[in-house]
C-alpha positions as CSV (number, residue, x, y, z in Angstrom):
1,X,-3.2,32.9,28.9
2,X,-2.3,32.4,25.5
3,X,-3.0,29.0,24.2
4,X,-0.7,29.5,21.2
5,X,2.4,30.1,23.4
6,X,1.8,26.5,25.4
7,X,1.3,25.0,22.1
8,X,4.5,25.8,20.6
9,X,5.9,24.9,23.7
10,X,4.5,21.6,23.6
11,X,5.4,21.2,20.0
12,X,9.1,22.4,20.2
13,X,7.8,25.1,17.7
14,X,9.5,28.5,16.9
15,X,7.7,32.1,17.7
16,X,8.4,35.0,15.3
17,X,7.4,38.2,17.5
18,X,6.6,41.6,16.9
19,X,8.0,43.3,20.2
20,X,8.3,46.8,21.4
21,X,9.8,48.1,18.6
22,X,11.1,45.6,16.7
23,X,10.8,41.7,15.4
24,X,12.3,38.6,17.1
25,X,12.2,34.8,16.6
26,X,12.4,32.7,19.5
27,X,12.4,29.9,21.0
28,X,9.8,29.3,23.7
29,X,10.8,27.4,27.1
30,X,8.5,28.5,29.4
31,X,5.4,30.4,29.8
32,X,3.9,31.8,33.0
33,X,3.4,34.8,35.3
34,X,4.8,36.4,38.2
35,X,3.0,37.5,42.1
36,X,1.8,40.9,39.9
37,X,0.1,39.1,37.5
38,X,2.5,39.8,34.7
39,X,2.6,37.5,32.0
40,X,5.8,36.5,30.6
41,X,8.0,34.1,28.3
42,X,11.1,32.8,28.9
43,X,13.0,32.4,25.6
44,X,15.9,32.0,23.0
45,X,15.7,34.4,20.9
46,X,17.8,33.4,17.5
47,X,17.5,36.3,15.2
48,X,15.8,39.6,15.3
49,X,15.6,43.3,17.2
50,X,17.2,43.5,20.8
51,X,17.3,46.1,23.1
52,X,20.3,45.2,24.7
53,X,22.1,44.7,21.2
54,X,22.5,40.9,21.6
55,X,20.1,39.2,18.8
56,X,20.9,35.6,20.5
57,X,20.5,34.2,24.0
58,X,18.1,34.1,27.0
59,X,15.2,37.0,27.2
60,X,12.3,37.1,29.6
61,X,10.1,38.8,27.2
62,X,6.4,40.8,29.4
63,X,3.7,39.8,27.0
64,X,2.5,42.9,27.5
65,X,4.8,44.0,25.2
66,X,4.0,41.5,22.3
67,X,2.7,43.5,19.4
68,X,1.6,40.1,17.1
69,X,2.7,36.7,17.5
70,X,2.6,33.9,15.0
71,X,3.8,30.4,15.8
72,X,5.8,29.1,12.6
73,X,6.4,25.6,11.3
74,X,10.2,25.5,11.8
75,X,10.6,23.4,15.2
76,X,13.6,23.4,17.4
77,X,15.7,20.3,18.7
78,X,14.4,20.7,22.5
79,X,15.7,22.7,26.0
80,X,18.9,25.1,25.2
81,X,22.0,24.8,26.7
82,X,20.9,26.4,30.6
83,X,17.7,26.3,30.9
84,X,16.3,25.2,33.7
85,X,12.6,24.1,34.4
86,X,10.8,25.9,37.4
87,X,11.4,29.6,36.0
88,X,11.7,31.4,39.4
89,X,10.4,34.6,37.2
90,X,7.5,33.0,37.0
91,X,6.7,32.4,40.6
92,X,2.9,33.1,40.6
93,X,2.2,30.1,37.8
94,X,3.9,28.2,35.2
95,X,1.0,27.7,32.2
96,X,3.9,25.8,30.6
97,X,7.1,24.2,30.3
98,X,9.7,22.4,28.5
């Protein structure tokens, strides 16, 4: 577990990631892993590389693929429009949560 994920969860702080093969800034909502173990973050990512070619909206980011992570000052106004607590990606264990 990454205590710096839970933190900016807790204090509504934005993420700016290095991922796969490019960068991303998100919004973190949840934090947790799934009956394999995998670690992974449920976010709204607001700028940055996509794979899909959509820069905005809801990702489910493996943290395996995380490359650096920094948590920045900017904070964000709270939960996004359809989020919804209790991640069923994250079956195993939710670490944390908006």
């Amino acid at each position: 577990m990454d205590q710096r994920i839970c933190d900016a969860i807790n204090n509504l702080q934005l993420i700016s990631l290095g991922y796969n093969w490019g960068s991303r800034t998100v919004e973190p909502h949840a934090y947790g892993r799934n009956d394999n173990g995998e670690e992974f973050i449920r976010v709204y990512q607001v700028s940055g590389a996509s794979e899909s070619g959509k820069p905005q909206g809801w990702k489910l980011l493996n943290t395996d693929d995380i490359t650096s992570l920094t948590v920045l000052s900017e904070n964000f106004s709270g939960p996004r429009h359809g989020y919804r607590r209790g991640d069923k990606a994250l079956d195993a264990r939710i670490y944390c949560q908006l």
